[in-house]
Kinemage of the C-alpha trace (Angstrom):
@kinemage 1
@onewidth
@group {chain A} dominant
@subgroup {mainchain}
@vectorlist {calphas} color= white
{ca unk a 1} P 76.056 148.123 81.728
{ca unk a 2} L 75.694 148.021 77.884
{ca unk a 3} L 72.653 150.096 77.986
{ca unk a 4} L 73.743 152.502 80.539
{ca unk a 5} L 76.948 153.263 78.281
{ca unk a 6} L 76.287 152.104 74.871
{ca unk a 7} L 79.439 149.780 75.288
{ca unk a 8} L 79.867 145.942 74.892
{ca unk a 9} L 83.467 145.615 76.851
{ca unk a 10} L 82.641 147.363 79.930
{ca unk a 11} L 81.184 144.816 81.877
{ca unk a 12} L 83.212 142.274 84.205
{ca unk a 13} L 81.546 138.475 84.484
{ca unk a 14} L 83.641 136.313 86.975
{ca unk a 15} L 82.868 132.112 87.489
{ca unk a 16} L 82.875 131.506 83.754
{ca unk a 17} L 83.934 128.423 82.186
{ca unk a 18} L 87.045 127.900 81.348
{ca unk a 19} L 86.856 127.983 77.413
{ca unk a 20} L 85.668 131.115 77.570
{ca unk a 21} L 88.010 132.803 80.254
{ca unk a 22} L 87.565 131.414 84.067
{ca unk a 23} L 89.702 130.223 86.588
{ca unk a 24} L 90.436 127.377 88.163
{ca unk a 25} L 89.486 126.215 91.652
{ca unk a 26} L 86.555 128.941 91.211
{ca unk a 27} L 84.298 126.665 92.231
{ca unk a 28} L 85.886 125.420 94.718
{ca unk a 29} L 87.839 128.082 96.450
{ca unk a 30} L 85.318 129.329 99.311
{ca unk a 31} L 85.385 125.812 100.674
{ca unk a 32} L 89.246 125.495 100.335
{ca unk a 33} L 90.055 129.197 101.574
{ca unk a 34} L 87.654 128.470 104.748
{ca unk a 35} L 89.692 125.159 105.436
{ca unk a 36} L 92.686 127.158 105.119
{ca unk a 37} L 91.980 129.581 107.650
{ca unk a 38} L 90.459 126.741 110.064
{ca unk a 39} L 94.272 125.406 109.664
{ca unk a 40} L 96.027 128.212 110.827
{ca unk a 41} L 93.975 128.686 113.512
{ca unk a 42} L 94.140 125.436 114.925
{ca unk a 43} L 97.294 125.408 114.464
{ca unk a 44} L 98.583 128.976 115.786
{ca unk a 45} L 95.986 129.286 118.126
{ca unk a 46} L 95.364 126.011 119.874
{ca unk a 47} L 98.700 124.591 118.728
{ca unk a 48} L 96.534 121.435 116.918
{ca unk a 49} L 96.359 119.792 113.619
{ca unk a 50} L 92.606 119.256 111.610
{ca unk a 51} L 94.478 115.666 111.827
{ca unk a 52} L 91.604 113.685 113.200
{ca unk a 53} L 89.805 116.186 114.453
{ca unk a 54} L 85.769 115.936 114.219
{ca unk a 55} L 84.467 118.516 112.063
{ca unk a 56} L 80.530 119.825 111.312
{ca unk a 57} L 79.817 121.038 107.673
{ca unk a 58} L 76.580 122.081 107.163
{ca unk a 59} L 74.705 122.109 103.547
{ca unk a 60} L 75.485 120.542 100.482
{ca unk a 61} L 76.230 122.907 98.069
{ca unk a 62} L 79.364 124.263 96.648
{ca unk a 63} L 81.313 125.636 99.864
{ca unk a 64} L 80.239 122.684 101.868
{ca unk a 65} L 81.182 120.030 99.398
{ca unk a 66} L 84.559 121.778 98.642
{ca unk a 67} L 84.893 122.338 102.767
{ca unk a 68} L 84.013 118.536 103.154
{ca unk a 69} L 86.457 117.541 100.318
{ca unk a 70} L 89.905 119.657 101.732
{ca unk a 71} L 88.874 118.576 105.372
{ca unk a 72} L 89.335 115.127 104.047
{ca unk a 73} L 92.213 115.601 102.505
{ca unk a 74} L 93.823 117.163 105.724
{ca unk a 75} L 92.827 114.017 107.409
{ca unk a 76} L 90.325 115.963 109.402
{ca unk a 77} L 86.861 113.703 110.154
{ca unk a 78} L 83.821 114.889 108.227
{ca unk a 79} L 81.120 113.953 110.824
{ca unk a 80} L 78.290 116.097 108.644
{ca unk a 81} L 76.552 117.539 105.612
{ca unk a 82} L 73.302 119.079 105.370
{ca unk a 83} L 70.359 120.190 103.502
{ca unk a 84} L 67.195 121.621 103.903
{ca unk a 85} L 64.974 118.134 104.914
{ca unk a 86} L 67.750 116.875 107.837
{ca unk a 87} L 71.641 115.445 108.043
{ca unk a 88} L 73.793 113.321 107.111
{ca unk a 89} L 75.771 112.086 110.388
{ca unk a 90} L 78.894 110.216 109.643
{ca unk a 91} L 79.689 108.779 112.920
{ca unk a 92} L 83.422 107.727 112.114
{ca unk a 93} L 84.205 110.296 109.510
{ca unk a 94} L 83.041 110.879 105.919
{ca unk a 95} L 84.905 108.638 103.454
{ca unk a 96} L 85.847 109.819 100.198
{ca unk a 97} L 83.598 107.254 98.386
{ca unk a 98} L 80.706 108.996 100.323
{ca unk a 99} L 81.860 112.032 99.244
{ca unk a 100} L 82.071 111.120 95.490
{ca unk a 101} L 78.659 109.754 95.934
{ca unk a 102} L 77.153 113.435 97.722
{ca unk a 103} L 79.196 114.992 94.952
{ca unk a 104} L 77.492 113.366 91.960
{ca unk a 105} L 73.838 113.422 94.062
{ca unk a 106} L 74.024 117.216 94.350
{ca unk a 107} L 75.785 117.681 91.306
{ca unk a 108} L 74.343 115.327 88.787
{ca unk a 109} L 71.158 113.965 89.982
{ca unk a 110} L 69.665 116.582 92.248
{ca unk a 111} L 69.045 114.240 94.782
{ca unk a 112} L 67.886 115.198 98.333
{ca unk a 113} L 70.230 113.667 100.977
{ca unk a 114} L 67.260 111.399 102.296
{ca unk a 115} L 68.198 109.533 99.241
{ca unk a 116} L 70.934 108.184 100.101
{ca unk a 117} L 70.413 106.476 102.892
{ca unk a 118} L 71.824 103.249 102.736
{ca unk a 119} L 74.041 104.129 99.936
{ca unk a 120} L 76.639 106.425 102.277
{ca unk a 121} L 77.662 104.895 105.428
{ca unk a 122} L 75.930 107.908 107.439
{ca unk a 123} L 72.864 108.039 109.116
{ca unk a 124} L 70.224 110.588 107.567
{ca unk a 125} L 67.817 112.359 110.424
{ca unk a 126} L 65.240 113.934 109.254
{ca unk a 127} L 64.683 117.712 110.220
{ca unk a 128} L 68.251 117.510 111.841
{ca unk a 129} L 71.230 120.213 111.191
{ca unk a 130} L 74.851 119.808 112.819
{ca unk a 131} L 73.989 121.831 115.518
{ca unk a 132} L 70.420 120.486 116.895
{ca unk a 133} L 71.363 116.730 117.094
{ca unk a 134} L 73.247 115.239 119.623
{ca unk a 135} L 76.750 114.925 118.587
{ca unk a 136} L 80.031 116.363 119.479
{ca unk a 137} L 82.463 118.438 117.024
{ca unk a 138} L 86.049 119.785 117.638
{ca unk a 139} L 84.898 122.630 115.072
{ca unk a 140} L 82.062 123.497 113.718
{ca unk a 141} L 82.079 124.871 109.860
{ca unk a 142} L 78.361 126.571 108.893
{ca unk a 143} L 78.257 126.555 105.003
{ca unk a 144} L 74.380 126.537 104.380
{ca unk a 145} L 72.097 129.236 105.121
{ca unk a 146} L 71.824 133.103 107.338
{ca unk a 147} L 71.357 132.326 111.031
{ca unk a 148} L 71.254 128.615 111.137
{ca unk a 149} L 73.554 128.259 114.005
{ca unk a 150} L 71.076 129.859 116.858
{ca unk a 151} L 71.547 130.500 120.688
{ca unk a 152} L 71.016 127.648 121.877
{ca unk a 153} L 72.793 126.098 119.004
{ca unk a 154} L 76.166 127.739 120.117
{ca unk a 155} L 75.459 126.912 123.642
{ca unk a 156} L 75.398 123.230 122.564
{ca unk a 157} L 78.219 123.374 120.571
{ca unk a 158} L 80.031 124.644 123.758
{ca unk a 159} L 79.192 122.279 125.924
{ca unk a 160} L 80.323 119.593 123.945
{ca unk a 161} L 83.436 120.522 123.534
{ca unk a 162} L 83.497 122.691 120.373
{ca unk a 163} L 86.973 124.305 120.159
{ca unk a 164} L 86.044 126.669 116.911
{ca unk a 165} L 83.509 128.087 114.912
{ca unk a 166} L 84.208 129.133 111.109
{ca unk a 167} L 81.901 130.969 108.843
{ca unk a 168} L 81.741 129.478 105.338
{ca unk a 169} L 78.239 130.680 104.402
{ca unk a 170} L 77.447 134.392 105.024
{ca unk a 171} L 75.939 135.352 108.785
{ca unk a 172} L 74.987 131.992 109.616
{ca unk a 173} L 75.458 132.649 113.245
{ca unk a 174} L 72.589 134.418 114.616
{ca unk a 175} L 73.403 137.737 116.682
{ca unk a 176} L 72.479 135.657 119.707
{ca unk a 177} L 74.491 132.940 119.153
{ca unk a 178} L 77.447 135.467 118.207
{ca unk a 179} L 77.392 136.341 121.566
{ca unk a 180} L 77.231 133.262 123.543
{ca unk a 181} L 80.755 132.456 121.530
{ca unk a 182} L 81.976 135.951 122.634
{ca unk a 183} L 81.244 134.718 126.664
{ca unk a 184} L 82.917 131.499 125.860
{ca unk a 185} L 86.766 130.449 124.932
{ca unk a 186} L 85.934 129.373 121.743
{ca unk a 187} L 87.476 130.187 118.337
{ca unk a 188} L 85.629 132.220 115.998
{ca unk a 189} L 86.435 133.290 112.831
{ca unk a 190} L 83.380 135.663 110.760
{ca unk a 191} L 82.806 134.857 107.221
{ca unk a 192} L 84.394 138.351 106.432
{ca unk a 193} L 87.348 136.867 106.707
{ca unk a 194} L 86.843 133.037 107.101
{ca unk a 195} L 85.010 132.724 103.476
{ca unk a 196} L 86.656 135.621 101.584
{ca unk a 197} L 88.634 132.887 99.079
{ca unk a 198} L 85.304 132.793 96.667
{ca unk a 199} L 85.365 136.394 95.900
{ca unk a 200} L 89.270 136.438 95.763
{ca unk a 201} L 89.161 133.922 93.069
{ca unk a 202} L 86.905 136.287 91.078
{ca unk a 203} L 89.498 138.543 91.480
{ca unk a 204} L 91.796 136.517 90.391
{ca unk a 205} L 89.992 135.582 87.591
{ca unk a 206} L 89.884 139.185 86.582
{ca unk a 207} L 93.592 139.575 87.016
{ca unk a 208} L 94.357 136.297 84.353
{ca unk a 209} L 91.862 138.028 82.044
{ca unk a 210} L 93.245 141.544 82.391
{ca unk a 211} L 96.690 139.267 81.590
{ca unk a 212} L 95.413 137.010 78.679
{ca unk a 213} L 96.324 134.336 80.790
{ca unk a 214} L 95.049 131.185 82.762
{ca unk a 215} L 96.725 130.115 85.466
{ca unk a 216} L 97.048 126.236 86.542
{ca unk a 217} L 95.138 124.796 89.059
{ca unk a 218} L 98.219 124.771 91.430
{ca unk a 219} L 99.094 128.226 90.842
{ca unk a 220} L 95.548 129.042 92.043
{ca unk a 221} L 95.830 127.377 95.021
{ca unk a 222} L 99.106 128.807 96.288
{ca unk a 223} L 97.635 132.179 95.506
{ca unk a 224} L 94.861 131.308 97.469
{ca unk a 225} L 96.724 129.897 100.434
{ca unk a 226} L 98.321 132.612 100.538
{ca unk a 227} L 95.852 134.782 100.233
{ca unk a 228} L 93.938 133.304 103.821
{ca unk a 229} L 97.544 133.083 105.318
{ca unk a 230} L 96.958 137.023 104.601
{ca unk a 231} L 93.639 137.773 105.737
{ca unk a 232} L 94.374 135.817 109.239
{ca unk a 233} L 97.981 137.561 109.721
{ca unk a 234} L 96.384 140.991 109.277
{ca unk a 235} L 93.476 139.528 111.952
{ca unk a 236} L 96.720 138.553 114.367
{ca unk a 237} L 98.313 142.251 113.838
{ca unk a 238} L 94.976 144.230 114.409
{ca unk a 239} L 94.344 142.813 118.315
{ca unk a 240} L 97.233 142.554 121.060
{ca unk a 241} L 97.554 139.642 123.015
{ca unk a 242} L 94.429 138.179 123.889
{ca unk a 243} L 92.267 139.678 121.202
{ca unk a 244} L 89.916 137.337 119.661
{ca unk a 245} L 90.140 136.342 116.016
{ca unk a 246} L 86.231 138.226 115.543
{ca unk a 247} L 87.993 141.322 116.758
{ca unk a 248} L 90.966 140.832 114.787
{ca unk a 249} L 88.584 140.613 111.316
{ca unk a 250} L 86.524 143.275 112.698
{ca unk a 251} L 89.219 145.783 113.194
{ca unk a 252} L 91.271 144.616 110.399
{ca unk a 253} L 88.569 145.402 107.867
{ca unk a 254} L 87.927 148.769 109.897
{ca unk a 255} L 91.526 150.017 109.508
{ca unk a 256} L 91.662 149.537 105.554
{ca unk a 257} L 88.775 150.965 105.011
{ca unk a 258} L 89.822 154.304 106.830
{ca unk a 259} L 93.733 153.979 105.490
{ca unk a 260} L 92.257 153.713 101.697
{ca unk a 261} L 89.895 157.134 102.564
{ca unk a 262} L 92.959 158.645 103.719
{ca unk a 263} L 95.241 158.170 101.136
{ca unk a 264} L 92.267 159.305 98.386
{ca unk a 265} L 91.906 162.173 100.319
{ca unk a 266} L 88.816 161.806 101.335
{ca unk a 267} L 88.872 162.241 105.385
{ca unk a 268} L 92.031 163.539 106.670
């Protein structure tokens, strides 16, 4: 930007620190904005609670670990994390003390989760994910990589009972598996909607710099809850009764695009 211009205050930098001008909950807010929407799905849609209910994360980085930690603190059960080399399978649930000690692996140490077997009360297979062992999930939350929830993935996930599927990383439902949820009753959310907090917290960001402001953590967090509470309404309003949630985001998206060309004049 500075050499296209010859300007130093043109350019916009979003996930700073916070001494020099970041927001809170930056890091965290994909995780906490996916959890969110899971909620009020649940919840609207299959009149249920995340209380108790058996949920797959996949990875370990930032969305997953932030997914993991506001599952937990919904009293949802945390049956899995991910990387790379295999799982982590928490038969009974994630506790928090696991989750402090993932947190300060991936964080501090660098650790591989093969590591810590024996020091988390989950079992670690090797060249697992979530969704190629045998285990059953009320709702399955894929936060690691592009198409690593496959056909016959989804088909598993189905016929063990999986009542919802909700993108935290970007695509990582293959086109095949996309479809096998579209044949099926399941809940699916896309992460153009499902993992939009990350990038709305940037914008937020922007918004307390354009303000000379920072914001609290809490105030963060109500803006983002609010935010999701948003995204799914307008996903409700876009489909009539019946419509699935994938439509919903699809057409959603669709119609502000085309009202935002319309009011700049652009089609008509």
């Amino acid at each position: 930007m500075q050499r296209l211009v010859n300007k130093h205050n043109e350019g916009v930098l979003t996930g700073k620190s916070l001494l020099f001008g970041g927001s809170p909950l930056r890091t965290e807010a994909t995780g906490y904005g996916l959890v969110y929407m899971a909620k009020l799905a649940a919840e609207r849609r299959l009149n249920k609670t995340l209380e108790g209910a058996r949920c797959a994360v996949s990875g370990s980085g930032n969305v997953a670990q932030y997914t993991a930690h506001k599952l937990l603190q919904f009293g949802a059960k945390v049956i899995t994390m991910s990387d790379s080399n295999g799982v982590l399978v928490f038969e009974n649930g994630m506790t928090m003390d696991d989750w402090n000690v993932i947190i300060h692996a991936k964080q501090v140490d660098r650790a591989r989760l093969s590591e810590l077997q024996g020091i988390v009360t989950g079992k670690y297979i090797a060249k697992g994910t979530p969704w190629s062992i045998d285990a059953s999930y009320d709702y399955a939350l894929p936060c690691a990589t592009q198409n690593e929830i496959d056909g016959e993935g989804a088909k598993r996930l189905i016929q063990r009972g999986c009542k919802g599927v909700f993108e935290g990383a970007n695509l990582p439902t293959s086109a095949e598996a996309q479809e096998v949820l579209r044949t099926s009753n399941i809940l699916y959310i896309p992460g153009k909607a499902s993992n939009a907090g990350g990038v709305a917290t940037s914008g937020f960001e922007m918004s307390q710099n354009a303000q000379f402001l920072q914001w609290t953590n809490e105030e963060v967090d109500l803006k983002l809850k609010s935010l999701m509470e948003n995204i799914y309404n307008q996903m409700e309003n876009a489909v009539a009764d019946g419509g699935s949630l994938e439509e919903g985001a699809n057409r959603a998206g669709f119609l502000k695009v085309v009202q935002a060309m319309e009011q700049l004049g652009w089609i008509w």
